[in-house]
C-alpha positions as CSV (number, residue, x, y, z in Angstrom):
1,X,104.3,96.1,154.5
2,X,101.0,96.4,152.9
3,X,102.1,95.9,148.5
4,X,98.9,97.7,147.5
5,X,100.8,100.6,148.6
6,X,103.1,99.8,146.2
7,X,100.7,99.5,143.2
8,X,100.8,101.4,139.9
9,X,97.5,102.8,138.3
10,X,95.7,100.1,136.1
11,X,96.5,100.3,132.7
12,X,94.4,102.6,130.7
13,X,93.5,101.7,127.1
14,X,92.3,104.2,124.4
15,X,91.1,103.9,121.5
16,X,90.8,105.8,118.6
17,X,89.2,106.1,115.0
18,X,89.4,108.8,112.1
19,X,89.2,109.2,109.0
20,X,92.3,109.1,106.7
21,X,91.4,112.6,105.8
22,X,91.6,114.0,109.0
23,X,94.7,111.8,109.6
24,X,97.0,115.2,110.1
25,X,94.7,116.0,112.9
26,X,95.5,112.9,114.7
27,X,99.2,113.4,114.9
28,X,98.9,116.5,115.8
29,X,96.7,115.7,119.2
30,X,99.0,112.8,119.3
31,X,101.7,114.7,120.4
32,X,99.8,116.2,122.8
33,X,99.1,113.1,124.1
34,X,102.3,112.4,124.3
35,X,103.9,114.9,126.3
36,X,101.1,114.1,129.3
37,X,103.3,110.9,130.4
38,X,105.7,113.6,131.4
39,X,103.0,115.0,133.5
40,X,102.0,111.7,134.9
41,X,99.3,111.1,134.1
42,X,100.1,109.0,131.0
43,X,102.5,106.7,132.3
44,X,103.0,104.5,129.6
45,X,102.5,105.2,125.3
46,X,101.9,102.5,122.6
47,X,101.5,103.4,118.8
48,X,99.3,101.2,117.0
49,X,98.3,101.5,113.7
50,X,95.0,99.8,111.8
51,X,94.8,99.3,107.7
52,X,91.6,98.9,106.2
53,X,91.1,95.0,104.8
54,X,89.2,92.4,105.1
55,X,89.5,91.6,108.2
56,X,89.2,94.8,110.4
57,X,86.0,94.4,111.4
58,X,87.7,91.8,114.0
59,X,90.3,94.2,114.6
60,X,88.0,96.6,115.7
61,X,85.7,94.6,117.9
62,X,89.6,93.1,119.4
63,X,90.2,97.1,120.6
64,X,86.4,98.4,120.9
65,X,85.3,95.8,123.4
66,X,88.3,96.6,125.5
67,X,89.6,100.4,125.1
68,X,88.7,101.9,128.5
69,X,88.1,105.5,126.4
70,X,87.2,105.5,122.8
71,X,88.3,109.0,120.7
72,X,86.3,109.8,117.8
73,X,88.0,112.6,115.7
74,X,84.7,113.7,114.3
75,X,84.1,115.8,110.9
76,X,81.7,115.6,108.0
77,X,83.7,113.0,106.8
78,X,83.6,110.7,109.6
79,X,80.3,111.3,109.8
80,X,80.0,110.3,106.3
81,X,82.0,107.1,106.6
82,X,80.6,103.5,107.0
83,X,82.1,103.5,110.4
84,X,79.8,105.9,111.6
85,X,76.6,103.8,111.0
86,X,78.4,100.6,111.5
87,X,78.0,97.3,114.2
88,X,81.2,98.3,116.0
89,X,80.3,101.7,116.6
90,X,77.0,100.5,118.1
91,X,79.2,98.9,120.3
92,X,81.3,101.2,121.5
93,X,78.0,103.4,122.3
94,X,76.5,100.8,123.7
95,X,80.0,99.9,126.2
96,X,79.6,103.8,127.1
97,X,75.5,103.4,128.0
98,X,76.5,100.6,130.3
99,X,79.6,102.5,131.8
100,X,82.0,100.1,130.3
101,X,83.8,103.2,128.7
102,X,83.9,106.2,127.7
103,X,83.5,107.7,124.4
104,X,84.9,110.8,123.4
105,X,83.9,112.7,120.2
106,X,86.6,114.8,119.4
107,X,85.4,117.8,117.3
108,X,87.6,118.7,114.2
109,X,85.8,120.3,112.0
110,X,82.4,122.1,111.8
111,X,79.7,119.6,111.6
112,X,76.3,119.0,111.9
113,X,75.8,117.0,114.6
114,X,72.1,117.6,115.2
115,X,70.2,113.8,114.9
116,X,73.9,112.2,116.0
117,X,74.5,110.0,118.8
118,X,77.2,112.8,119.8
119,X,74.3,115.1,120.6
120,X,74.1,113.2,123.8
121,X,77.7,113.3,124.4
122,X,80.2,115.7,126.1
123,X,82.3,116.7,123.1
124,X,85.8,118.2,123.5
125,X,87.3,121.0,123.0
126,X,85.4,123.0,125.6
127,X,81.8,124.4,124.5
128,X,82.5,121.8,121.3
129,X,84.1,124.4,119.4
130,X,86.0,122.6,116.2
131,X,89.8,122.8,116.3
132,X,89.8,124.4,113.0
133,X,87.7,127.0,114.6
134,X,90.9,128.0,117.0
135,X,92.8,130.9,116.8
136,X,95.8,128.8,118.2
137,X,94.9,125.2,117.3
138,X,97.8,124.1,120.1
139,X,95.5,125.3,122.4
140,X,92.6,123.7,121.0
141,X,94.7,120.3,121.6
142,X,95.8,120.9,124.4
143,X,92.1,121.4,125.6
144,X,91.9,118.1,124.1
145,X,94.4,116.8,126.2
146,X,93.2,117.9,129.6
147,X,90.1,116.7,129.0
148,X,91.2,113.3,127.9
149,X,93.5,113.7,131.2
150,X,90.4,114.6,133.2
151,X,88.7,111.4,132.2
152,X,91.7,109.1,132.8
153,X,91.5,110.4,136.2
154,X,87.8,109.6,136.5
155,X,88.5,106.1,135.2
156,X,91.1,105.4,138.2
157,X,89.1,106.8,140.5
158,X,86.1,104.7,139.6
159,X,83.9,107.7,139.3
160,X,82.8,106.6,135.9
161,X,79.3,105.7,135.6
162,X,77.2,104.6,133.0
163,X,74.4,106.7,131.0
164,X,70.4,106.0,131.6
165,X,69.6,103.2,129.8
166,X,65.8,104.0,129.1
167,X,64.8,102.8,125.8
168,X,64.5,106.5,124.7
169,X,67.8,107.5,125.5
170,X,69.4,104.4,124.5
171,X,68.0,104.8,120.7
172,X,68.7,107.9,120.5
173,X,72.7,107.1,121.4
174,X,72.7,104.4,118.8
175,X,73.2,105.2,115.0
176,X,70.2,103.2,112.7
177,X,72.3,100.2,110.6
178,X,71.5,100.7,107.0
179,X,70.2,97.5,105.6
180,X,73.1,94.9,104.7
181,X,75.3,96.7,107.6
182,X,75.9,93.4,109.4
183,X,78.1,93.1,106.0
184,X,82.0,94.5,105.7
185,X,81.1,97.6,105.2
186,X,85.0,97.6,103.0
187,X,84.3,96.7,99.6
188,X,86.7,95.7,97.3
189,X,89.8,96.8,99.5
190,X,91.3,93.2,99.4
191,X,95.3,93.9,98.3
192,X,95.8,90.2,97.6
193,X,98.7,87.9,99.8
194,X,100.6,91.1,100.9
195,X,101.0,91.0,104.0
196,X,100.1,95.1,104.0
197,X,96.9,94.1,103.3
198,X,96.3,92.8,107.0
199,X,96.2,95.0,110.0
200,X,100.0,96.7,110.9
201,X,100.6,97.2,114.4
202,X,103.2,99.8,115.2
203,X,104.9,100.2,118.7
204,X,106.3,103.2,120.1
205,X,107.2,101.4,123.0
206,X,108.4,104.1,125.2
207,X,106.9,101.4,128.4
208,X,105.7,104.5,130.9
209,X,101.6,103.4,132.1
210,X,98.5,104.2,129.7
211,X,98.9,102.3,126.9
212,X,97.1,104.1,123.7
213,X,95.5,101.7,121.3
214,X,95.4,102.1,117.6
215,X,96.4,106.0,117.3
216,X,96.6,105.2,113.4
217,X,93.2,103.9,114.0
218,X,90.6,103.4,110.9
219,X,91.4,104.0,107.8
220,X,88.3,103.2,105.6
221,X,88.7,102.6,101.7
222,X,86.4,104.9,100.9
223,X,87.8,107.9,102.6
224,X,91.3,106.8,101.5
225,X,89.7,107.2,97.6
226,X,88.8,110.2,98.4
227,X,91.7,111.5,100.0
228,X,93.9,110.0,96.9
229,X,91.8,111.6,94.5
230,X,92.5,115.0,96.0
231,X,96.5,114.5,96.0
232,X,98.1,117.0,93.9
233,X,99.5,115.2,90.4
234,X,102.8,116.7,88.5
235,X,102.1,120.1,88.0
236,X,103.7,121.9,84.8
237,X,106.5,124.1,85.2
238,X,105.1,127.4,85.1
239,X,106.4,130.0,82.1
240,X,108.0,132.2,84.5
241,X,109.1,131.1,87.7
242,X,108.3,133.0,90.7
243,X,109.0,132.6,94.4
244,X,106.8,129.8,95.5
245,X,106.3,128.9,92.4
246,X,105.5,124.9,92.3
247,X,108.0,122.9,89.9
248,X,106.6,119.7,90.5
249,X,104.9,117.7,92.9
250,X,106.2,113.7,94.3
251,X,103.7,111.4,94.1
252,X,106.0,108.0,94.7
253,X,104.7,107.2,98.3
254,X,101.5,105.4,99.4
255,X,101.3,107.1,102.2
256,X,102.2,110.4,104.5
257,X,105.9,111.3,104.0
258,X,107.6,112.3,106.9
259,X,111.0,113.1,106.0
260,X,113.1,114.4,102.8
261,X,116.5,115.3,102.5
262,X,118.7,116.6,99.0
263,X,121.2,115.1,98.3
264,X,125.2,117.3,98.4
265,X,125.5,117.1,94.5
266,X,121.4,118.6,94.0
267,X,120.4,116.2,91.4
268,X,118.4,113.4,94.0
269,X,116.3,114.0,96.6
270,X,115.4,110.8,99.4
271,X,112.3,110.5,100.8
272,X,111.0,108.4,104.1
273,X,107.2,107.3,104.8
274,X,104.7,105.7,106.8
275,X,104.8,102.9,104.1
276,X,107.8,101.3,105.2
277,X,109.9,102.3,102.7
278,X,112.4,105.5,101.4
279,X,112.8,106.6,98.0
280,X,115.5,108.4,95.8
281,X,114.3,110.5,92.7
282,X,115.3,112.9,90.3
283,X,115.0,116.4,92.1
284,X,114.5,118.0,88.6
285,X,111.8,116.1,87.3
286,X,110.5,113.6,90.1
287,X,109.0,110.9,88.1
288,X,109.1,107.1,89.1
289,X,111.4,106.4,92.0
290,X,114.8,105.5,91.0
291,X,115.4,103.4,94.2
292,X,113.2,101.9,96.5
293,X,114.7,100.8,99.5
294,X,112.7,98.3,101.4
295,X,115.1,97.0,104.2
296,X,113.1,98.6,107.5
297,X,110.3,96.6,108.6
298,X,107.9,99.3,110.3
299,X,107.3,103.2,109.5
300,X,110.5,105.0,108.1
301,X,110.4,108.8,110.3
302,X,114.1,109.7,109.0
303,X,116.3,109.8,106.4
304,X,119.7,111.7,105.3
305,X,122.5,111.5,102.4
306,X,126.3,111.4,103.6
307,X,128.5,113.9,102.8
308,X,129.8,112.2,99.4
309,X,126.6,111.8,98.3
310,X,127.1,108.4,98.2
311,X,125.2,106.3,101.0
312,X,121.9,107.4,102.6
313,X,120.9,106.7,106.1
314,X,117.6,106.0,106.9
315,X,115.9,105.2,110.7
316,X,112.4,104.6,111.6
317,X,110.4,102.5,114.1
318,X,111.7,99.0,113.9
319,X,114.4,101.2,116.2
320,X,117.1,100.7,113.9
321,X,119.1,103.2,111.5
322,X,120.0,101.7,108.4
323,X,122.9,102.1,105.8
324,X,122.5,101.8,102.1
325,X,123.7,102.5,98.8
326,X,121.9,106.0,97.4
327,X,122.3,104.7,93.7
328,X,121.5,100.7,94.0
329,X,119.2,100.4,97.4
330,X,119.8,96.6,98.2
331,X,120.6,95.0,101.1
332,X,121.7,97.4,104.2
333,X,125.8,98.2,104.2
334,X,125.1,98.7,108.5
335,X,122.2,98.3,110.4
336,X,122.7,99.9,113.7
337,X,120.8,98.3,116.5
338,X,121.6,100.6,119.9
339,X,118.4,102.2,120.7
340,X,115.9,100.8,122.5
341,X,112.9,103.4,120.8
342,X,111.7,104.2,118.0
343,X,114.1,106.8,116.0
344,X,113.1,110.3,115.4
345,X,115.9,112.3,114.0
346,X,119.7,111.5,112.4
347,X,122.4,113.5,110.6
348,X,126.0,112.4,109.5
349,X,128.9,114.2,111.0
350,X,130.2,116.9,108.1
351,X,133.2,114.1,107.6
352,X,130.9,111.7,106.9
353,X,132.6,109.7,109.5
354,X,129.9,109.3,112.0
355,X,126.2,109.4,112.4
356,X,124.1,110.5,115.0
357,X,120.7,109.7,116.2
358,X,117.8,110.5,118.3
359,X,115.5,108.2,119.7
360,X,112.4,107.9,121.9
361,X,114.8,106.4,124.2
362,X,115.4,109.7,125.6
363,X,119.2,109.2,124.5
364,X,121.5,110.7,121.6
365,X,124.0,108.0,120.0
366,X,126.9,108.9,118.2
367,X,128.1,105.6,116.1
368,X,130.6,104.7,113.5
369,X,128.8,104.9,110.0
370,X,131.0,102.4,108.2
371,X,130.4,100.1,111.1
372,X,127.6,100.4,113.1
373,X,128.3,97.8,116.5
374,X,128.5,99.9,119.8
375,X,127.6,103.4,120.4
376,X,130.8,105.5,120.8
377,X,128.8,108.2,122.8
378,X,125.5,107.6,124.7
379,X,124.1,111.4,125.3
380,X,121.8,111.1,128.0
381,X,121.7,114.7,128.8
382,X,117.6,115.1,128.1
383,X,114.9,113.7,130.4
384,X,112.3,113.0,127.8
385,X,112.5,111.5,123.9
386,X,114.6,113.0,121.8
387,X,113.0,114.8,118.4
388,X,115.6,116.5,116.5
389,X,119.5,116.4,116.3
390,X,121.8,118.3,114.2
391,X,125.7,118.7,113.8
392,X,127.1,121.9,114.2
393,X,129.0,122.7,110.3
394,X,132.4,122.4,112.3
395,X,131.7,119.2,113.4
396,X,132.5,119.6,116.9
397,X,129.2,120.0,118.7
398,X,125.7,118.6,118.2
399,X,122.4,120.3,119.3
400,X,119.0,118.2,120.2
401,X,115.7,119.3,121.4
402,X,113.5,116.7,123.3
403,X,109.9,116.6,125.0
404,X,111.8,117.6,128.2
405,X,111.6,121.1,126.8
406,X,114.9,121.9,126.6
407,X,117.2,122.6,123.8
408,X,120.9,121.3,124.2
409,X,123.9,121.7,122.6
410,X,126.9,119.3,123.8
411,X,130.2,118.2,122.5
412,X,130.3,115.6,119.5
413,X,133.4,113.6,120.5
414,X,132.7,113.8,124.7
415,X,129.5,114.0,125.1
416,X,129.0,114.6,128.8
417,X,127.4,117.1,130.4
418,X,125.8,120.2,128.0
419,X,127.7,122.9,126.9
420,X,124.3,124.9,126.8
421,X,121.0,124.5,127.8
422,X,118.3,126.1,127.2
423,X,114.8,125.6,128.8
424,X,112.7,127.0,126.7
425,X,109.8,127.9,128.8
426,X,111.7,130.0,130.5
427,X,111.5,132.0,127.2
428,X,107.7,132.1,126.6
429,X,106.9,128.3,125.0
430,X,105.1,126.3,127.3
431,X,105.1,123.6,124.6
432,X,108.3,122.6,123.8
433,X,110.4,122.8,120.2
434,X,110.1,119.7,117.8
435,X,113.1,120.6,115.5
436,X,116.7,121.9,115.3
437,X,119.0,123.1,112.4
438,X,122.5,125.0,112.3
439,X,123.4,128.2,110.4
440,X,125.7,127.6,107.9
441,X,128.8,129.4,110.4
442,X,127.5,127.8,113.3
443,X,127.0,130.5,115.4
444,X,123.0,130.5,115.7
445,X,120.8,127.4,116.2
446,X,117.5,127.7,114.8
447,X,114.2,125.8,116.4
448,X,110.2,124.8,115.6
449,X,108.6,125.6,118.2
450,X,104.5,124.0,119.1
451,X,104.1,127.0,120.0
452,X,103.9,127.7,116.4
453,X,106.9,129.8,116.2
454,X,110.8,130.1,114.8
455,X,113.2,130.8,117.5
456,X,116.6,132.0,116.5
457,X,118.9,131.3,119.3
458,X,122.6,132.2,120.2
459,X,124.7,128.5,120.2
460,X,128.0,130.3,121.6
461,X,127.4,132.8,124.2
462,X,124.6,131.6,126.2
463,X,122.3,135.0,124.7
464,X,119.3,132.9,124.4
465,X,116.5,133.6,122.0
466,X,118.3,136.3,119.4
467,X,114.8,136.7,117.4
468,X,111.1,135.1,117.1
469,X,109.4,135.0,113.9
470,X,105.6,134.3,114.1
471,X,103.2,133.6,111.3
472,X,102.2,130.1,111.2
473,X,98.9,128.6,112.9
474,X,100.0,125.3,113.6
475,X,102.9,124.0,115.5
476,X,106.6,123.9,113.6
477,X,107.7,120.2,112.5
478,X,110.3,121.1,110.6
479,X,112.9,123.9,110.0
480,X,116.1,124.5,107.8
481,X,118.6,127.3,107.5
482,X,119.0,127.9,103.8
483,X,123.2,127.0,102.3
484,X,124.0,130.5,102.1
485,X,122.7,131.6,105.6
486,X,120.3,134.0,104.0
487,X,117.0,132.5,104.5
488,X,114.9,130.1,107.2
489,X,112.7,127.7,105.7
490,X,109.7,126.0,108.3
491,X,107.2,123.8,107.6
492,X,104.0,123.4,110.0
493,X,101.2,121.7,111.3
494,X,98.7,124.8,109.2
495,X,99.9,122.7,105.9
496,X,102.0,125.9,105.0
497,X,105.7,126.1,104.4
498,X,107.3,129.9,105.3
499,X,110.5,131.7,103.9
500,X,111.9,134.0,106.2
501,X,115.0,136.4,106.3
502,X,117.4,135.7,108.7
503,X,118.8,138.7,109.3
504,X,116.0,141.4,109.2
505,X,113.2,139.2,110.7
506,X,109.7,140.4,110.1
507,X,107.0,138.7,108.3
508,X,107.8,135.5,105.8
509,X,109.1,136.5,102.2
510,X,106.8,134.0,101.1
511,X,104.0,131.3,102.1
512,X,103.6,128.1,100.2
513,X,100.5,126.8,100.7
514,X,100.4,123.7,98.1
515,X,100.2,121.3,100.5
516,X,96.8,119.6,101.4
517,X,97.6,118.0,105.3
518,X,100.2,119.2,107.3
519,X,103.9,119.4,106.4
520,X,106.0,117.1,107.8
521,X,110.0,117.9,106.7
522,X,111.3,121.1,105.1
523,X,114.7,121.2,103.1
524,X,116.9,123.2,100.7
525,X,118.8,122.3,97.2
526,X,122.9,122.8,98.0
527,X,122.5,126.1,95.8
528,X,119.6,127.4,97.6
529,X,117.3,127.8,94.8
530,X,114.6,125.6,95.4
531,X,113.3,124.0,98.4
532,X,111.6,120.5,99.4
533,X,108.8,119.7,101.4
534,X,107.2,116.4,102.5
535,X,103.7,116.3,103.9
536,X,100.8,114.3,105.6
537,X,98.9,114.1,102.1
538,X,101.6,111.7,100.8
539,X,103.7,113.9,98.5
540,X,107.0,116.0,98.1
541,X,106.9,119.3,96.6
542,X,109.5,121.0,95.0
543,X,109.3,124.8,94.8
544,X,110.8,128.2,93.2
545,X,112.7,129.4,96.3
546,X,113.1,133.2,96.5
């Protein structure tokens, strides 16, 4: 038998370059990017990740002179950058003249593009309408994704070809170099012998068939000054505190914080980033970081406090979930090693006894937190990663939600087969949910959708969606059902955190909106007073809650 019949696609390489401002933006098409493995057409999905120094004008050439499709997540301050008038993107215009590849500018935000290469270039989303432009930006990305889809298809069909190359044409495409360009156009971005100060490749690893280079792409010095310099500082406590009122604002991490967590006794509040570390602080006055804990060696995505307050669990995408002491740090007390992907989500059991965790394995482990070693249940009810878990308050079930679209809740000490599913397309989300909480008597599930909404759904009867609350312009990453089962608390991709009621629905009690990028992790003080959010622009605020 012929083995060409047997022959998988070639292995499609993108990459692609932003600006840290518009770094929010890129996560957001990320996920988009993301879920079209499922449909096939990305087969295969590697994170990779590029930090400005001094040597990343190798890196670049390294992934420009071999990406098959080249993004660029254009706004006025790309534009602005040195990358835009710089050697390597002559490069990458000049691979795409020749037919080499394909470049991509991605439209973000209203610019003028008139005397740009891009003029010459098909821009995406359709009629090169910016996403911020959208009504629903969703469906600006996911415009963005068919079109990248469309042009991955071109690729293995070797329909690409290459642009003119008349002198005319050709200079027009290419971007004048300013005088001293053939120069690092980084200045005085050197960060000495630490090893963060080279390039950091990060690995999703989920080993399907396109691989995606450098989604963290190009982060320039100069736009990350900028970006800095517009992080909120401490704000004062106001003289009379009002709902969304501000308390104070986090500024302990270098970079986007993706998770928070309070801890049971309301006086510390943990934090995970994108620079490899998680930190505890005072949840009254924030300050300096009282612990720093330092044991994962890539991106920290997750972190949570065990029931005595005592130990924090933290997992990110080294593919381990780590143990450690919430008051001293240190070396890990267990470092669980059972998933073979990145981790997305965790929670401890309400006995403290057991932790669970999601991973882009597309599997749910329940393990022994005291002792790590072998999963006691593998949960390999979903089809797709896994992106939220959370125990039920009784402790005997556990819900997840996963790329496959479905929300599942299944028994915590069998596993098995689901006790309920619920495919959520079936009730109007053609997206899928990113995140899943519990109300405090365990009867109702709550769920972020990317469709941008809340779903309330029934977690007993089968009932389905018991009510929809709809007010944010950007997908849901993160949602919480407030201690005393009065309130819903989501955080989105429109850089706004919501209140809602949970029993007479409507419009949100509130809208924070102190946030710069998009919100990453929502969560409530034990008393329900205040609430926590962590965002893209590198902080944790704390807030007035109702």
């Amino acid at each position: 038998m012929d083995s060409s019949m047997h022959e998988t696609p070639s292995l499609v390489t993108i990459f692609s370059s932003y600006v840290r401002k518009d770094e929010a933006f890129y996560h957001e098409l990320d996920k988009h990017l993301r879920l079209l493995q499922y449909q096939e057409i990305i087969s295969a999905y590697n994170y990779r990740q590029i930090v400005a120094s001094t040597d990343w004008t190798t890196t670049l050439n390294e992934h420009i002179n071999t990406a098959s499709i080249i993004l660029l997540l254009i706004s006025p301050d790309f534009i602005a950058s040195d990358y835009y008038s710089s050697i390597e993107m002559r490069h990458a215009l000049e691979r795409h003249i020749a037919g080499d590849a394909q470049v991509i500018p991605i439209l973000l935000r209203p610019a003028d593009l008139s005397g740009t290469p891009f003029t010459h270039l098909s821009c995406l989303p359709r009629n090169a309408q910016p996403v911020t432009n959208w009504t629903d930006r969703d469906e600006a990305f996911l415009d963005i994704a068919t079109g990248i889809r469309a042009a991955i298809k071109e690729l293995r069909s070797g329909k690409v070809q290459g642009l003119p190359s008349g002198p005319a044409l050709q200079s027009s495409l290419l971007p004048s170099l300013p005088s001293g360009s053939s120069q690092n156009p980084i200045q005085g971005s050197s960060q000495g012998s630490s090893s963060h100060s080279r390039r950091r490749f990060l690995a999703l690893g989920i080993g399907l068939g396109a691989i995606i280079i450098s989604s963290g792409a190009i982060w320039y010095a100069s736009s990350r000054h900028d970006t800095l310099s517009s992080t909120p500082k401490s704000a004062a406590h106001p003289a009379i505190l009002t709902a969304g009122s501000i308390l104070f604002t986090y500024t302990g991490h270098t970079e986007p914080v993706f998770s928070v967590a309070w801890s049971p006794t309301g006086k510390r509040l943990a934090s995970a980033s994108y620079d490899n570390t998680a930190q505890v602080w005072n949840a009254a006055t924030g300050g300096e970081p009282l612990v720093t804990y330092r044991g994962h060696s890539g991106l920290v995505g997750t972190v949570a406090w065990s029931p005595d307050g005592k130990r924090i669990a933290s997992g990110g995408f080294d593919k381990t979930v780590q143990v450690w002491d919430a008051s001293t740090g240190g070396e890990p007390l267990v470092t669980y090693m059972g998933h073979t992907g990145v981790i997305e989500s965790l929670e401890w059991s309400p006995d403290g006894r057991h932790i669970a965790s999601a991973s882009y394995d597309n599997t749910v482990q329940v393990w022994d937190a005291a002792t790590g070693g072998s999963p006691l249940i593998t949960y390999r009810g979903h089809t797709a990663f896994v992106e939220s878990v959370a125990w039920s308050p009784n402790g005997q079930q556990i819900a997840s939600v996963s790329a496959d679209k479905t929300l599942q809740v299944w028994d915590a000490a069998a596993g098995g087969s689901p006790l309920i599913t619920y495919n959520v397309h079936l009730y109007g989300n053609k997206y899928g949910i990113s995140s899943v909480a519990w109300s405090p008597d365990g009867k109702q599930i709550v769920t972020g959708g990317y469709d941008n909404k809340v779903q309330v759904w029934d977690a007993t009867t089968r009932k389905g969606v018991l009510a929809t609350y709809i007010g944010h312009i950007g997908s849901v990453e993160s949602v919480a059902w407030s201690p005393d089962g009065k309130y819903i608390l989501s955080g989105a991709f429109d850089s706004t955190v919501k209140l809602w009621d949970s029993n007479a629905g409507g419009n949100a009690l509130v809208t924070y909106t102190g946030h710069a990028l998009a919100v990453s992790s929502v969560t409530w003080s034990p008393d329900s007073k205040h609430i926590a959010s962590a965002s893209y622009d590198n902080t944790v605020e704390v807030c007035q809650a109702i």
